[in-house]
C-alpha positions as CSV (number, residue, x, y, z in Angstrom):
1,X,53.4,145.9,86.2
2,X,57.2,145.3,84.7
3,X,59.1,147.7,83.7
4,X,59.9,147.9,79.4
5,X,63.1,145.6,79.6
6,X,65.4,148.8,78.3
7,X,64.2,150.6,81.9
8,X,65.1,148.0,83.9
9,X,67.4,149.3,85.7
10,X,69.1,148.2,89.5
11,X,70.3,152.3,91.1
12,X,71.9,152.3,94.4
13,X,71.2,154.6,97.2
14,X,73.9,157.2,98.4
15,X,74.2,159.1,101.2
16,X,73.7,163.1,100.7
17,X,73.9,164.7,104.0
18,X,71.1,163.7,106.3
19,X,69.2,162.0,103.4
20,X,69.4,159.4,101.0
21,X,69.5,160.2,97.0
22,X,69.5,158.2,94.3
23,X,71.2,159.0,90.6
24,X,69.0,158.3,87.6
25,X,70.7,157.7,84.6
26,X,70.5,160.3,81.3
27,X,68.2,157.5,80.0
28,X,65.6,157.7,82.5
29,X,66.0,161.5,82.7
30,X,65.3,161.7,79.2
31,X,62.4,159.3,79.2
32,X,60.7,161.4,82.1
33,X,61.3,164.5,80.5
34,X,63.3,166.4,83.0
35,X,66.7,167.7,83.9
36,X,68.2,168.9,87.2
37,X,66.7,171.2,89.4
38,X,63.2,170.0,88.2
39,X,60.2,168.6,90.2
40,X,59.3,164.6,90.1
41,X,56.0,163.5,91.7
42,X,56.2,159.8,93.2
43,X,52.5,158.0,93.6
44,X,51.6,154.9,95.2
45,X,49.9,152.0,93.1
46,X,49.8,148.3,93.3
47,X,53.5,146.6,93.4
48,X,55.1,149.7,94.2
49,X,55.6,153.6,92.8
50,X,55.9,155.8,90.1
51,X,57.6,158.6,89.0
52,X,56.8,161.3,87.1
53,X,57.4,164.9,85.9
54,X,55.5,167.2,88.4
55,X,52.8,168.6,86.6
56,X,51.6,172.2,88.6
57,X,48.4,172.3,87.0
58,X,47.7,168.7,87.8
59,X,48.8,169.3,91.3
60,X,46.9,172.6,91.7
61,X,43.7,170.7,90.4
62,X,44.5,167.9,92.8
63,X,44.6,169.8,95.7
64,X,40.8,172.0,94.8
65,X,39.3,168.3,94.6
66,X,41.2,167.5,98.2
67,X,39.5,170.6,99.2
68,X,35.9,169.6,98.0
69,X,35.8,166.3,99.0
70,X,37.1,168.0,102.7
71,X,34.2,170.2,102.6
72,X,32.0,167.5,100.9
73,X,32.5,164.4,102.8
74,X,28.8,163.9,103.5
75,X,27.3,164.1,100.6
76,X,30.0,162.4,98.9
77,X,29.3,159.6,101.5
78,X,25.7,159.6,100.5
79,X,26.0,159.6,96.8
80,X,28.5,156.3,97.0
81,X,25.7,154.1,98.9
């Protein structure tokens, strides 16, 4: 999937400390819906990643189906066949 052609952007990498940052421009900031000090989630999909604003609720609803498929890997097994 292609980025809109206003997002299509080329950011470089800088060194910060021991890690490696990258600046996003006000645009992108905007368009996200964040500012600094907040959370970004990055997912795999096909092609490459995403970013997005961290969502808690989504993340605390992710993790209670981690924990039931964990505790439910059998019968999940069985109901896929």
């Amino acid at each position: 999937m292609n980025a809109p052609a206003n997002l299509a952007k080329s950011l470089k990498l800088i060194k910060v400390g021991n890690s490696t940052g990258v600046i996003l421009p006000k645009d992108v900031l905007a368009k996200l819906g964040v500012e600094a000090g907040d959370s970004l989630d990055l997912s795999d999909v096909p092609g490459g990643i995403t970013i997005t604003r961290h969502d808690d609720g989504f993340a605390a609803q992710m993790e209670a189906a981690r924990e039931v498929m964990k505790r439910r890997r059998n019968a999940l097994r069985e109901l896929a066949k």
